[in-house]
Structures are given as C-alpha cells and as structure tokens.
Wavefront OBJ file of the C-alpha trace (Angstrom):
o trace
v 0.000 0.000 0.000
v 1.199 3.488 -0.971
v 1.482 5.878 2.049
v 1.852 9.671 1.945
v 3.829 11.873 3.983
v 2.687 14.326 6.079
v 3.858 16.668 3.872
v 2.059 15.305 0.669
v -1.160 15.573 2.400
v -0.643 18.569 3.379
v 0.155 19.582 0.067
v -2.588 18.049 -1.539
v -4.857 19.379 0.838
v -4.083 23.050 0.128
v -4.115 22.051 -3.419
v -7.624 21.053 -3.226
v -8.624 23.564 -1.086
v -6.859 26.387 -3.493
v -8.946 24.734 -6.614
v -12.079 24.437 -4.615
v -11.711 28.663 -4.099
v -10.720 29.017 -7.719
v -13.763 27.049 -8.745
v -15.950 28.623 -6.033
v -14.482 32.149 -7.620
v -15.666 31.389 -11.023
v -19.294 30.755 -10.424
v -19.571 33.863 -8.823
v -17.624 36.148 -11.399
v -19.890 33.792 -13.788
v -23.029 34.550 -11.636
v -21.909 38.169 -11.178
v -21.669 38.627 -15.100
v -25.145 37.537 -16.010
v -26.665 39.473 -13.652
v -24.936 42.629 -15.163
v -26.100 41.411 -18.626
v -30.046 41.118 -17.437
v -29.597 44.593 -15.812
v -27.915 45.770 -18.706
v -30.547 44.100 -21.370
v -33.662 45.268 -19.045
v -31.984 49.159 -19.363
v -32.073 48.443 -23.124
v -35.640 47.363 -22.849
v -36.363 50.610 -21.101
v -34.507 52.805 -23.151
v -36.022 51.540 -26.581
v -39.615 51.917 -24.586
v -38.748 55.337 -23.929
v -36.935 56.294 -27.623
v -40.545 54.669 -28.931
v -42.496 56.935 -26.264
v -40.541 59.927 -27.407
v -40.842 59.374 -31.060
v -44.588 58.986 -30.737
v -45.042 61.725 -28.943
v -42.983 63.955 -31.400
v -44.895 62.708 -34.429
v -48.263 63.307 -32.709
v -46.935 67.322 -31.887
v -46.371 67.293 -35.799
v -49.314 66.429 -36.807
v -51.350 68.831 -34.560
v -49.007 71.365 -35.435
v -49.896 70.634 -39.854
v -53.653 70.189 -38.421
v -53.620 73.483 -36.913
v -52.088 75.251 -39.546
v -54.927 73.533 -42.118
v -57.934 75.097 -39.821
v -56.336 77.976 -38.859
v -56.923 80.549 -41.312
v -60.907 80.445 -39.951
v -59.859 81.039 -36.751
v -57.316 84.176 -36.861
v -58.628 86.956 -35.972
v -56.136 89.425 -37.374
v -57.841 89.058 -40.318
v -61.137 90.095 -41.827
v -61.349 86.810 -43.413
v -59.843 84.280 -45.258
v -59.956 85.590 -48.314
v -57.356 87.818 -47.036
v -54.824 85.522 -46.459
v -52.284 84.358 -48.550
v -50.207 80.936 -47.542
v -46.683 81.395 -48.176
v -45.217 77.556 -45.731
v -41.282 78.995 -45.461
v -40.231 80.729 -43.118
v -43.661 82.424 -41.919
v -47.165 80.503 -42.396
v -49.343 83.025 -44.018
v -49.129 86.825 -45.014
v -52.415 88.682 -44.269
v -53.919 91.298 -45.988
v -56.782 92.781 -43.375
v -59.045 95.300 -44.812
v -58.145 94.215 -48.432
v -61.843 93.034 -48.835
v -63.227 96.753 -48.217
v -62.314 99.763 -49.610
v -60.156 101.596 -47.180
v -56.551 101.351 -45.734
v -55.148 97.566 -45.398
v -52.585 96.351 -42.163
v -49.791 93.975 -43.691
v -49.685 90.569 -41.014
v -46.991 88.230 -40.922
v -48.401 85.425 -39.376
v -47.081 81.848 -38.186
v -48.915 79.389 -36.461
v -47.625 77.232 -33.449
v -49.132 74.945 -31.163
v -48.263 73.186 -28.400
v -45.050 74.344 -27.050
v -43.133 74.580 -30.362
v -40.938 77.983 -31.066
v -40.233 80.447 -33.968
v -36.778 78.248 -35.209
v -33.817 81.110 -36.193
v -35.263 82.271 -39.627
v -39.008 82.709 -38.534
v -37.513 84.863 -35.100
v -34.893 86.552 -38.430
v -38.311 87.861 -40.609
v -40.090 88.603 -36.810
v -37.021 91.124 -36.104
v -37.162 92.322 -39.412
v -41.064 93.598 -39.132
v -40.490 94.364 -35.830
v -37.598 96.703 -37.003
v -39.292 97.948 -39.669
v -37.114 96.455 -42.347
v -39.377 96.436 -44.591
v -39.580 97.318 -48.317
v -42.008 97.378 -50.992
v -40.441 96.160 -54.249
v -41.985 96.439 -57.620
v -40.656 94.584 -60.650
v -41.450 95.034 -64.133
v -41.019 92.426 -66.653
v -40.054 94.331 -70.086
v -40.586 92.999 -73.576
v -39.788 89.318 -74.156
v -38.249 88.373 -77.824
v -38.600 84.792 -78.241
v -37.355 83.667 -81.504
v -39.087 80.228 -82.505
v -37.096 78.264 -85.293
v -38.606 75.677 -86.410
v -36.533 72.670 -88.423
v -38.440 70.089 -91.145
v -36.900 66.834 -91.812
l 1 2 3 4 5 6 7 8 9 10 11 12 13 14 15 16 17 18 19 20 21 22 23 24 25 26 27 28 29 30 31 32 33 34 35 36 37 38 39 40 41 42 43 44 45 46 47 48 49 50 51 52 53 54 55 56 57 58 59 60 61 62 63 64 65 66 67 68 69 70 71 72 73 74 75 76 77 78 79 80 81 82 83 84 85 86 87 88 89 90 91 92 93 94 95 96 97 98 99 100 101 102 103 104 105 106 107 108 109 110 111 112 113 114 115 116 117 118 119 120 121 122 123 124 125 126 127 128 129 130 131 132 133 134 135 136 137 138 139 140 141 142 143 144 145 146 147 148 149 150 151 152 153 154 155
C-alpha cells in the first residue's frame, strides 16, 4: 500500500482547497456577469420603450401642429377673413392682408402658427425682427418685352 507523507497531504490538501476557491471564484464572477447582462438588457428594454415613447409623442406634436395650420386661417382673428390671407409655408405661415376686402386702408400681417409648445426656429424669429424693425420694403418689378425667336426645323 502506498502511504503519503505528512507533507504530501498537506500539500494536496491546500491544493484542493486552493482549486475548490478558484472554482468557487468562477461561479460567482460567472453569476456576477449575467446578472450585469439582465440589468444591462432590461436598461435596453427601457430605453427603446422610452426612444418609442418619445418618437410617438414627437410625431403626434407634428401632426397637430400641420392640423392646426390647415384650420387655422378660420380662426385668426387678425384678419377680416380668409380671403385675405395668402399661404406662403417657409419661413412664416401666411401673409395677411386685413381690410383688403373693403375699400379703405389695409394692415400687412406676418403670421405663423404654433401649437403646443413649439418655437419660432432662427429664420421665422430673423423675418419677426425684421417687421419688428421695420425692415421692410415694398419692391416692384417690371417684366419688359420678351423676344422669343421660334425656329422651327423640317426633316
């Protein structure tokens, strides 16, 4: 029979006992890991939910904001009517005329319409300075004869 020194044993026994730890270390680094992977894949989960949330609620604000600018020419009231607006879409909504459907003086409107809690962007507060400043012009062009020469070739 084989016997083993005191030594050996000893030996063998921190041996085991060092690979038992090692083992007992890599379940919990392995345990450890895929708990940081479900926290990490729920924080996915709940940012995607929220990016979808977000999105949703942006596309509803634009199209309240193109369904208010379709009904609101009958509800300004710097206006006479609607008549007397004229839809220009970029950078201002409409230009309005009021008092161009009488005979007397008219009042030149620059008008945009917002909803919700959507601002001017930079051009719309640019052309808002601008008539606010009084940089404003009246400019009249006039189109002089046109010569068009037509040639015309038979085969």
């Amino acid at each position: 029979m084989v016997t083993f020194s005191t030594e050996s044993i000893l030996l063998l026994s921190i041996l085991l006992f060092f690979t038992i730890y090692l083992v007992w270390l890599l379940i919990k680094k392995t345990y450890q890991l895929n708990n940081i992977k479900l926290e990490h894949h729920k924080e996915i989960k709940e940012l995607e939910l929220k990016i979808r949330k977000d999105s949703t609620t942006r596309q509803r604000s634009v199209l309240k904001g193109q369904i208010s600018e379709t009904i609101a020419p009958w509800s300004i009231k710097a206006v006479n009517s609607v008549k007397e607006l004229n839809f220009l879409g970029n950078p201002i909504d409409f230009l309005g005329f009021k008092g161009l459907d009488g005979d007397g003086d008219i009042d030149i409107k620059f008008i945009e319409v917002k909803s919700g809690k959507s601002q001017l962007n930079k051009n719309q507060r640019r052309v808002r300075d601008a008539v606010k400043e009084k940089r404003v012009e009246w400019v009249e062009v006039r189109i002089k004869e046109i010569e068009v020469e037509e040639k015309v070739q038979r085969s």
